[in-house]
TILUMLUM-576830 format. One record per residue (C-alpha): residue number from 1; y negated, x negated, z; residue in one letter. Coordinates in nm, 2 decimals, padded with zeros to 4 digits. Layout:
N
PT, nr, Y, X, Z, rest
PT, NUM, Y, X, Z, A
...
***
This chain:
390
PT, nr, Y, X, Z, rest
PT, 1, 20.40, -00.86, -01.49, X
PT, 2, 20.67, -00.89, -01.23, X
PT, 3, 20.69, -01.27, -01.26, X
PT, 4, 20.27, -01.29, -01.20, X
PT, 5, 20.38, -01.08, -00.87, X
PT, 6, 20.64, -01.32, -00.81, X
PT, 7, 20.39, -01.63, -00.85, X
PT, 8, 20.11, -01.49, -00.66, X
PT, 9, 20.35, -01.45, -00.34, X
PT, 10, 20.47, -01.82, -00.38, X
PT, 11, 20.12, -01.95, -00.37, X
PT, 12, 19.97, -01.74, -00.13, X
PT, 13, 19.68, -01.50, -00.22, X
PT, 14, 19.44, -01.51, -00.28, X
PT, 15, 19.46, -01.66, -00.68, X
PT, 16, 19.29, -01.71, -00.99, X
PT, 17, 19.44, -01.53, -01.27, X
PT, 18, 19.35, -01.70, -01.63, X
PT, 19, 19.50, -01.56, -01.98, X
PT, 20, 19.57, -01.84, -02.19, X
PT, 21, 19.40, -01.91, -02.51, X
PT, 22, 19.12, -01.75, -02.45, X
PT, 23, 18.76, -01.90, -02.45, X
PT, 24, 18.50, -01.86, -02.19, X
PT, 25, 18.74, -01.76, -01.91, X
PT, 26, 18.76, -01.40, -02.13, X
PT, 27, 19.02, -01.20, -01.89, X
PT, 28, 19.01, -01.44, -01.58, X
PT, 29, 18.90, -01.36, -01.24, X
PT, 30, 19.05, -01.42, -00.84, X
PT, 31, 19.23, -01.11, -00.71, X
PT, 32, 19.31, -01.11, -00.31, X
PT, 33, 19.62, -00.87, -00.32, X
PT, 34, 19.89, -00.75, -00.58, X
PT, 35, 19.70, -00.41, -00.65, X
PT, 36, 19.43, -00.68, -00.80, X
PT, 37, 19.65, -00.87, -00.93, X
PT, 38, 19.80, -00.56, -01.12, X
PT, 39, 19.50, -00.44, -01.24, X
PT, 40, 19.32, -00.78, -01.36, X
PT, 41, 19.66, -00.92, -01.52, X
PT, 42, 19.64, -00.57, -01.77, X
PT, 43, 19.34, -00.67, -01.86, X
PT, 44, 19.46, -01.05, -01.95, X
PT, 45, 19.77, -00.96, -02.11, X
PT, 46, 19.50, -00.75, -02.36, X
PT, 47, 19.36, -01.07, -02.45, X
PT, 48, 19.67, -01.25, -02.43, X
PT, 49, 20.03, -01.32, -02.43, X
PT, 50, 20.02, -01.54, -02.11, X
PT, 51, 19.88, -01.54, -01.79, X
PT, 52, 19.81, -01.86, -01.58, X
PT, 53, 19.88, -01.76, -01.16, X
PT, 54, 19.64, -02.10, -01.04, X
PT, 55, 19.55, -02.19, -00.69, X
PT, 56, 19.25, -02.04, -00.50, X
PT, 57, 19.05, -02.38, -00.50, X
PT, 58, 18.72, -02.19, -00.46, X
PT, 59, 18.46, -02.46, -00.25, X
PT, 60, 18.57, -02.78, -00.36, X
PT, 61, 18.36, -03.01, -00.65, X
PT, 62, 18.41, -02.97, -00.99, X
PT, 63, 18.43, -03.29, -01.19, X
PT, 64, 18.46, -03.38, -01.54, X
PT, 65, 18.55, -03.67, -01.78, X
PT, 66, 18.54, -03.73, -02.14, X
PT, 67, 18.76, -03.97, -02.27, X
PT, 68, 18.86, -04.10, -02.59, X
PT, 69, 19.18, -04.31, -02.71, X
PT, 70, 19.29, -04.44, -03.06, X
PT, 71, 19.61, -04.52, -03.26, X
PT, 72, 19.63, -04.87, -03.08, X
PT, 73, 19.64, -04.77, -02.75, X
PT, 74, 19.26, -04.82, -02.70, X
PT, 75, 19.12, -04.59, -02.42, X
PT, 76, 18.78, -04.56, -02.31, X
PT, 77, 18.58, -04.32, -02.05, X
PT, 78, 18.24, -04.19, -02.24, X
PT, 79, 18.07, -04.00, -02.01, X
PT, 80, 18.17, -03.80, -01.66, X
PT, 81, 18.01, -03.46, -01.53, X
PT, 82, 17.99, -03.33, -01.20, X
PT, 83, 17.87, -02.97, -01.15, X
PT, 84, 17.64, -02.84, -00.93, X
PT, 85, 17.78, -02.57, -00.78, X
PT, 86, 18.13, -02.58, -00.62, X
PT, 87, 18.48, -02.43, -00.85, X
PT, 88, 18.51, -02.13, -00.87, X
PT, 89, 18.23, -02.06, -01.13, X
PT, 90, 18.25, -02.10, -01.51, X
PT, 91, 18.17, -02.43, -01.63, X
PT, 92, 17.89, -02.25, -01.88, X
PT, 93, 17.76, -02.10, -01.56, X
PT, 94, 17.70, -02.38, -01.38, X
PT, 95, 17.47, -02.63, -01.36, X
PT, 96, 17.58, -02.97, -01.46, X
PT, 97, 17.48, -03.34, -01.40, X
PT, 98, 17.58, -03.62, -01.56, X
PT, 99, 17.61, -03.86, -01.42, X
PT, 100, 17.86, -03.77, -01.15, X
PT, 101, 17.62, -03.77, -00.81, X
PT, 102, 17.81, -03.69, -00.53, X
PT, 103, 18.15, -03.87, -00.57, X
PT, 104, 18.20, -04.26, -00.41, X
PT, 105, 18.25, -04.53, -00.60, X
PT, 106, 18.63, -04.49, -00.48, X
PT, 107, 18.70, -04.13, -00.58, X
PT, 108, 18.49, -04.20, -00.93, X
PT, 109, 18.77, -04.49, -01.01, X
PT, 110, 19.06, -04.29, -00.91, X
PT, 111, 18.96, -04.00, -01.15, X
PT, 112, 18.90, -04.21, -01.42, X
PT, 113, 19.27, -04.42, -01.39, X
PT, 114, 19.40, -04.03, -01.37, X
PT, 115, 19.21, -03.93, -01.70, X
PT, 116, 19.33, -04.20, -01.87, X
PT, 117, 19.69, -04.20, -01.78, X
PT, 118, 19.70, -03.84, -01.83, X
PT, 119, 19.53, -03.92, -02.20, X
PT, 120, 19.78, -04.19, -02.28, X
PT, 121, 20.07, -04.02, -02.16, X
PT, 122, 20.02, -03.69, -02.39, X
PT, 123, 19.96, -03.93, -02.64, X
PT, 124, 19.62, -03.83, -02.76, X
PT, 125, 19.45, -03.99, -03.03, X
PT, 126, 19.09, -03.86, -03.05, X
PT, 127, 18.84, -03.67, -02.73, X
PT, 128, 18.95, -03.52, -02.47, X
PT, 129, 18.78, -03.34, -02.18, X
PT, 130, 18.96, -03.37, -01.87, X
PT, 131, 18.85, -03.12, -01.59, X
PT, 132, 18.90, -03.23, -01.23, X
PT, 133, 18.89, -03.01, -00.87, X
PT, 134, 18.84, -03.23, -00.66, X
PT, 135, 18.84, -03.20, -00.20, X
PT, 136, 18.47, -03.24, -00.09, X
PT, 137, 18.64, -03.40, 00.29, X
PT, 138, 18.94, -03.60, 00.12, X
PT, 139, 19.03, -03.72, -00.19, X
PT, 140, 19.28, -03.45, -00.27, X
PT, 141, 19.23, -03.33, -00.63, X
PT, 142, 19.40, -03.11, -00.86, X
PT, 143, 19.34, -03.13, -01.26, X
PT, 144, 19.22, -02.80, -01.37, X
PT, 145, 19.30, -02.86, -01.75, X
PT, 146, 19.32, -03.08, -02.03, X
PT, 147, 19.12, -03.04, -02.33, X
PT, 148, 19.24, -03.21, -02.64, X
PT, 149, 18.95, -03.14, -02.87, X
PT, 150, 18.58, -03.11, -02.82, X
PT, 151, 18.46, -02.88, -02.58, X
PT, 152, 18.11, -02.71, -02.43, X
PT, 153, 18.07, -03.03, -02.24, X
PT, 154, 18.13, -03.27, -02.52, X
PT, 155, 17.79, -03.15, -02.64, X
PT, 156, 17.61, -03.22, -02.35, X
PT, 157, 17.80, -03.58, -02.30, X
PT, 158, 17.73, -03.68, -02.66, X
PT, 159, 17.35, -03.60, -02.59, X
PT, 160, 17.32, -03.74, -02.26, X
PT, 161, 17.49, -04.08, -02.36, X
PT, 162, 17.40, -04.13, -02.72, X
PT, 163, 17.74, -04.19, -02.79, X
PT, 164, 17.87, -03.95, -03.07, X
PT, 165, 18.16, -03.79, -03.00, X
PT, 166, 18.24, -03.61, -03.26, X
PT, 167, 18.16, -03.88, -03.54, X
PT, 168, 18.38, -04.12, -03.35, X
PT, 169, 18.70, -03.84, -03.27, X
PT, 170, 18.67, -03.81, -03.68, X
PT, 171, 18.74, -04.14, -03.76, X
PT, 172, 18.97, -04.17, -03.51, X
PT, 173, 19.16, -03.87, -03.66, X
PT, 174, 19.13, -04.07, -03.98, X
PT, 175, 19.36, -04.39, -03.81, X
PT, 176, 19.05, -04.60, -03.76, X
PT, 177, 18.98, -04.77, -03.40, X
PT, 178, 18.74, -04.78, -03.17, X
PT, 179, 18.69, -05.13, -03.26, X
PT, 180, 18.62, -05.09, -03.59, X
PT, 181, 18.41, -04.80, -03.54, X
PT, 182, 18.05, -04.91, -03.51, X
PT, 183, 17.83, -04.69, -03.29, X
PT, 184, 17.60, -04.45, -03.52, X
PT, 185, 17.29, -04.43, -03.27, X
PT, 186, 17.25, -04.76, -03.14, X
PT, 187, 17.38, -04.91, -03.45, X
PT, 188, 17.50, -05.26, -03.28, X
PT, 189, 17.76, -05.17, -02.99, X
PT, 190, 18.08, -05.08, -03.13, X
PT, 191, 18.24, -04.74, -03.04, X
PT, 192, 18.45, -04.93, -02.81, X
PT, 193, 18.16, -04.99, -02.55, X
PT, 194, 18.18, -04.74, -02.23, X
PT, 195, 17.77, -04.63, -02.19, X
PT, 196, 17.59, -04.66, -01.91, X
PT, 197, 17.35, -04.42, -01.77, X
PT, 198, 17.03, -04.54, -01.56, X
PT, 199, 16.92, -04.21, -01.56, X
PT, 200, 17.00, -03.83, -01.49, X
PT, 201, 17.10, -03.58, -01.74, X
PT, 202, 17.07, -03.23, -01.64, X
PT, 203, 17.19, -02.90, -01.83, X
PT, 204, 17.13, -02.54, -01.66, X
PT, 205, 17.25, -02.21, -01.84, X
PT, 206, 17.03, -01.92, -01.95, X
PT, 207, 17.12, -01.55, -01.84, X
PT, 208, 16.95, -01.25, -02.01, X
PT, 209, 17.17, -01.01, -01.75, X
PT, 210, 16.85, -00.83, -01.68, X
PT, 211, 16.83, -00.65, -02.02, X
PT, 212, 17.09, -00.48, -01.93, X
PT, 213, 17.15, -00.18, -01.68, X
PT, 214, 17.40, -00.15, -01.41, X
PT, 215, 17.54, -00.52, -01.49, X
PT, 216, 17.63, -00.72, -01.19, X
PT, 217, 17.47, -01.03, -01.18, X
PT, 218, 17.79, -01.23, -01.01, X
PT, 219, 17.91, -01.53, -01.16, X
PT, 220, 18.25, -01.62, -01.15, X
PT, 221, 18.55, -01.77, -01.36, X
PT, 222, 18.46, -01.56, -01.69, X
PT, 223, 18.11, -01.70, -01.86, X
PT, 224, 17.81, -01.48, -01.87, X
PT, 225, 17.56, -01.73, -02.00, X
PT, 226, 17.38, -01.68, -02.33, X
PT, 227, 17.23, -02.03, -02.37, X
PT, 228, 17.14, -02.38, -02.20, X
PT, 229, 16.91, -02.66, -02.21, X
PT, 230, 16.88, -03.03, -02.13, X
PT, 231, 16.69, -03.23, -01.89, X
PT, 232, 16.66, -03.63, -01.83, X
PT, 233, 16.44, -03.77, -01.56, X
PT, 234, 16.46, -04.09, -01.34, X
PT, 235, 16.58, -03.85, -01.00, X
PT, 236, 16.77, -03.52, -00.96, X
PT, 237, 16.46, -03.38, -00.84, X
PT, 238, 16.25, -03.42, -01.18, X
PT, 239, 16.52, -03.33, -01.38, X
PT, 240, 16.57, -03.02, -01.22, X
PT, 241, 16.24, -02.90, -01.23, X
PT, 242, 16.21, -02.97, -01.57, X
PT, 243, 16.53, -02.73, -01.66, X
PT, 244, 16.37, -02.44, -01.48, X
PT, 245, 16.01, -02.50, -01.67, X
PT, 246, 16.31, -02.51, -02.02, X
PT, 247, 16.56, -02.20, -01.92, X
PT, 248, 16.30, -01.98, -01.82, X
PT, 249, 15.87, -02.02, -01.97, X
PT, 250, 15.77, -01.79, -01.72, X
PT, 251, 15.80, -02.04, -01.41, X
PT, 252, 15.63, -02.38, -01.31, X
PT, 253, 15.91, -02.47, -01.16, X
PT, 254, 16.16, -02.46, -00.93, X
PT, 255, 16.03, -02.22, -00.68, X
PT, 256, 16.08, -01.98, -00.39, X
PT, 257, 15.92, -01.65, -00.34, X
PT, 258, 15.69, -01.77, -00.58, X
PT, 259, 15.93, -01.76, -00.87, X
PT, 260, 15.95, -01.38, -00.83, X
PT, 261, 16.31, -01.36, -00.86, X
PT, 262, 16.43, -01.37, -00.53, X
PT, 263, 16.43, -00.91, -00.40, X
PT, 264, 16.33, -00.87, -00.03, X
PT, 265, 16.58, -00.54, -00.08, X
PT, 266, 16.85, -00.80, 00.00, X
PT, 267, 16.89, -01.02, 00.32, X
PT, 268, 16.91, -01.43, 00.22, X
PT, 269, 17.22, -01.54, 00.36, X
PT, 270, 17.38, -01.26, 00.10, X
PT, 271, 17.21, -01.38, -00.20, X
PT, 272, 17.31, -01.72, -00.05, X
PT, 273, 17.63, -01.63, -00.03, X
PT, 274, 17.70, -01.50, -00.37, X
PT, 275, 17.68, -01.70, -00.65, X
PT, 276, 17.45, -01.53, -00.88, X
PT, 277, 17.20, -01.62, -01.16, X
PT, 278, 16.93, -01.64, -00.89, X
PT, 279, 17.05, -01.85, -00.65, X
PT, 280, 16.88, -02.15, -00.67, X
PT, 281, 16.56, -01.99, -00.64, X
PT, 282, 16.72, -01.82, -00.27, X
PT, 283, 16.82, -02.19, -00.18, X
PT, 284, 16.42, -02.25, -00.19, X
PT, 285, 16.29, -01.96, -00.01, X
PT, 286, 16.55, -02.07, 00.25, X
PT, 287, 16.46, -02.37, 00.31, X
PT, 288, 16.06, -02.26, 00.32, X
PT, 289, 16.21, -01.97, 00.57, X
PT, 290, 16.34, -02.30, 00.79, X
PT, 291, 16.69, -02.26, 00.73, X
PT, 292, 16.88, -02.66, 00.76, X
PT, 293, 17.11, -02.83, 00.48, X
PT, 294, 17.39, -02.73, 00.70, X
PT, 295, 17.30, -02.38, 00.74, X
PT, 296, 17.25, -02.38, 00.40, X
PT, 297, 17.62, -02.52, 00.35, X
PT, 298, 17.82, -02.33, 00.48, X
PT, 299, 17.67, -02.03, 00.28, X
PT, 300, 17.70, -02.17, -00.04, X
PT, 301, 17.91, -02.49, -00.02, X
PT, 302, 17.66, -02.66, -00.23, X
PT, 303, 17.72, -03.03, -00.17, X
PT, 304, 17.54, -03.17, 00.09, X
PT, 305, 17.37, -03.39, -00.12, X
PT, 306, 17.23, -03.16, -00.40, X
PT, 307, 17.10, -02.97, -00.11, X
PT, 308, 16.93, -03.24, 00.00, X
PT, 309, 16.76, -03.34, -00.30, X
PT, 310, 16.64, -02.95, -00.31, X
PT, 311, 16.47, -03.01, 00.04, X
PT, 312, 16.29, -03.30, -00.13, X
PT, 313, 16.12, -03.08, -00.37, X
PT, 314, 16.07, -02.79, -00.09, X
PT, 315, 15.90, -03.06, 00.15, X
PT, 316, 15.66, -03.20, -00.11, X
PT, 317, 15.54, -02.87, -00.20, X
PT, 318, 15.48, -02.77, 00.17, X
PT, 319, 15.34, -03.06, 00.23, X
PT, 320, 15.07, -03.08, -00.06, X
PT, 321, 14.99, -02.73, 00.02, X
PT, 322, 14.95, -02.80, 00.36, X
PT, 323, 14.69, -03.16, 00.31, X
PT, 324, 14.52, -02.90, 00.09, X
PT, 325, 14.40, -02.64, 00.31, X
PT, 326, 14.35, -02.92, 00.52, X
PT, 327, 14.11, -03.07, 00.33, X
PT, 328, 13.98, -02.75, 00.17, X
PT, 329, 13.60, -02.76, 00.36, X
PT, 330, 13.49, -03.06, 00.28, X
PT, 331, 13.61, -03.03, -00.11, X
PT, 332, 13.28, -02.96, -00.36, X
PT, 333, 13.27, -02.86, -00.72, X
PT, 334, 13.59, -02.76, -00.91, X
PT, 335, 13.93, -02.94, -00.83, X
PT, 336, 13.70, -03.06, -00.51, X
PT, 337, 14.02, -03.05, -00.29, X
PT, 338, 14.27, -03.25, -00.58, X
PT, 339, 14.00, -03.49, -00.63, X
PT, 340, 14.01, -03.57, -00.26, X
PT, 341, 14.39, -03.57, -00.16, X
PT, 342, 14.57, -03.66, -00.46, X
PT, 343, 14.56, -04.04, -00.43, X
PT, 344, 14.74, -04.21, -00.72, X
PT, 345, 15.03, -04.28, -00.48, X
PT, 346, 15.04, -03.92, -00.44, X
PT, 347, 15.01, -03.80, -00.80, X
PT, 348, 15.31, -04.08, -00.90, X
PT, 349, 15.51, -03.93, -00.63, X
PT, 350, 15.46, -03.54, -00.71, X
PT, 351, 15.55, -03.64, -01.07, X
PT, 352, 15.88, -03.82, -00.98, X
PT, 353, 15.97, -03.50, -00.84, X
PT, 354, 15.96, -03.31, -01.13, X
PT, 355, 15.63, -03.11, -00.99, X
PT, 356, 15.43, -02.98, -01.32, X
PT, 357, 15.01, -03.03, -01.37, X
PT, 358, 15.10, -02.61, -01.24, X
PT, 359, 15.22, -02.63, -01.01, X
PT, 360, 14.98, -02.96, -00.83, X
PT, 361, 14.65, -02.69, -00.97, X
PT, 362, 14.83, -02.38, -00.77, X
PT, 363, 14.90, -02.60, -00.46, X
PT, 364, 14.58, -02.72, -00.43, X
PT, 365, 14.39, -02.40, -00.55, X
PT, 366, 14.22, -02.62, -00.83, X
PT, 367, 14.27, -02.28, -01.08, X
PT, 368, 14.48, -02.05, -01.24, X
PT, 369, 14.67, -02.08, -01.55, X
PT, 370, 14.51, -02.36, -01.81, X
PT, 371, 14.18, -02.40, -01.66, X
PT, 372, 14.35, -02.57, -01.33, X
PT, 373, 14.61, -02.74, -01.58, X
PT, 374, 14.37, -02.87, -01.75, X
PT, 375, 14.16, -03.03, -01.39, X
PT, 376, 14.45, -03.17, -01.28, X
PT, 377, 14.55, -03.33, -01.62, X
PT, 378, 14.21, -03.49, -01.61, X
PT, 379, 14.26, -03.62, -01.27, X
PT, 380, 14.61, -03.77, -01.36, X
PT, 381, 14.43, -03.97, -01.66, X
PT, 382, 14.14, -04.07, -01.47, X
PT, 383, 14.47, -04.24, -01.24, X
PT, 384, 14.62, -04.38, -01.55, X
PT, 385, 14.89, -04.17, -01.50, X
PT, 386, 15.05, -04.05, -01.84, X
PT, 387, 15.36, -03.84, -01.79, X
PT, 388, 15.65, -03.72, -02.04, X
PT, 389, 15.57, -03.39, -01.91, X
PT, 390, 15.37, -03.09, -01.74, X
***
């Protein structure tokens, strides 16, 4: 206990306090003063026989990089992550996008030379995830940690990429090399091939804190997610939308108000501020309140361009409610007003955004439920418009 003390002075509160060996951040959590630290370090020497004393790096991006290297030196970069909220929240609680976004071609380059010097220099024959923090205004970075195995994100590389991870770190346990290997899904590249994405992967966790009482709803360095699921799209925009219809059957999509999760009982920029399983949902009711990207920013520390992408999809739905009730007097007969203002143009575009048949039938008041699904599906077929989803 008195060398954690010791620590925290040298680095400065406040600090992130970790217990090794432990999964899901189990016993972590930041601490601002050495009564905190006291109390939280108790609770990680419980779980543990060691305590990490990290760095507040709380605001800066979170990358990662999966990497895998054989017996002969051969070293290759599979897939790499970026999440979607800024360190500081569990990896399980965050949503993630692969590829990276965010990072220049630069500061991609410079993390993937790291990842594979650090691979090659602990001499690591297999995967290995490779967790980065990086600076959002430089290009200082920090590596978080090193995982010689196959982790949470593993799964969601191997899926987004189609490059099997754990069939390939087998046979490379087994002395084979990624030349020899041959690529199980695509069944003509070789497992030496690095993949390359042309679209966007997307994975968002699942929370059931609401079944339980008196359970804060803060996220932080210790996992409170039950669950996950996968999106791929063409844009950020559709995959996100998509993940919100997945994690949760109750919503359209990604929503404001509308998604009845965000309380009046407490102001925005507070459920701005904290990062809880509802946020995202407050980052649209935002921006429909007029709140900018940089107001927005400095709340959340959201990267700028995520933010962005979100005021895409709140600026589409404004704007097809808005050429609605425009229209909404000269519209006859059912779906009058859809038939009118959605123009194939318009229809391609709301459905590269991620916006659901839905949602389109709620914006345009073409009917509630199935019945104005089912208008607006018509009209999207009439347009030859066939769609992968709703």
């Amino acid at each position: 206990m008195d060398e954690a003390v010791e620590a925290a002075a040298k680095i400065g509160y406040p600090v992130l306090i970790r217990a090794a060996f432990a999964l899901g951040g189990l016993g972590s959590g930041f601490v601002n003063n050495e009564t905190e630290l006291r109390s939280l370090a108790a609770k990680a020497f419980s779980n543990s026989s060691q305590i990490l004393i990290d760095q507040d790096l709380r605001g800066w991006k979170e990358v990662e990089y999966e990497v895998v290297r054989d017996c002969h030196d051969n070293c290759i970069t599979v897939c790499n992550m970026e999440n979607f909220d800024p360190l500081g929240i569990h990896t399980g609680d965050s949503i993630v996008v692969a590829p990276s976004q965010t990072l220049s071609n630069r500061e991609y380059f410079m993390l993937r030379r790291t990842a594979i010097k650090v691979v090659r220099h602990l001499g690591i024959v297999g995967e290995c995830n490779i967790q980065y923090a990086l600076h959002p205004e430089s290009e200082r970075y920090c590596i978080i940690e090193v995982n010689a195995r196959l982790s949470r994100s593993s799964a969601l590389a191997s899926k987004a990429t189609g490059y099997p991870l754990a069939y390939v770190a087998t046979k490379l346990s087994l002395g084979k090399d990624l030349i020899s290997i041959r690529n199980s899904v695509t069944r003509i590249t070789t497992a030496c091939f690095e993949p390359s994405l042309d679209y966007c992967v997307l994975k968002m966790p699942r929370w059931d804190l609401k079944k339980f009482q008196r359970v804060s709803t803060q996220l932080g360095s210790s996992m409170l997610s039950v669950g996950e699921v996968m999106a791929i799209g063409r844009s950020f925009e559709e995959v996100i939308q998509k993940a919100c219809r997945m994690v949760n059957p109750s919503l359209d999509g990604l929503e404001g108000k509308d998604s009845c999760l965000i309380t009046d009982d407490i102001p925005l920029d507070e459920q701005l501020k904290g990062a809880t399983d509802t946020r995202l949902f407050a980052v649209q009711t935002a921006f429909k309140r007029g709140y900018s990207v940089e107001d927005i920013y400095q709340l959340t520390k959201i990267d700028r361009w995520f933010l962005n992408k979100l005021k895409n999809i709140a600026e589409m739905r404004k704007a097809c409610i808005s050429l609605a009730n425009a229209n909404i007097s000269s519209a006859t007969g059912s779906g009058g007003v859809a038939k009118s203002i959605l123009t194939k143009e318009r229809m391609l575009t709301l459905k590269m955004h991620g916006f659901s048949d839905r949602q389109i039938a709620r914006y345009t008041e073409s009917g509630k439920g199935l019945e104005g699904e089912s208008r607006i599906r018509s009209i999207r077929k009439k347009k030859t418009l066939e769609c992968c989803h709703v």
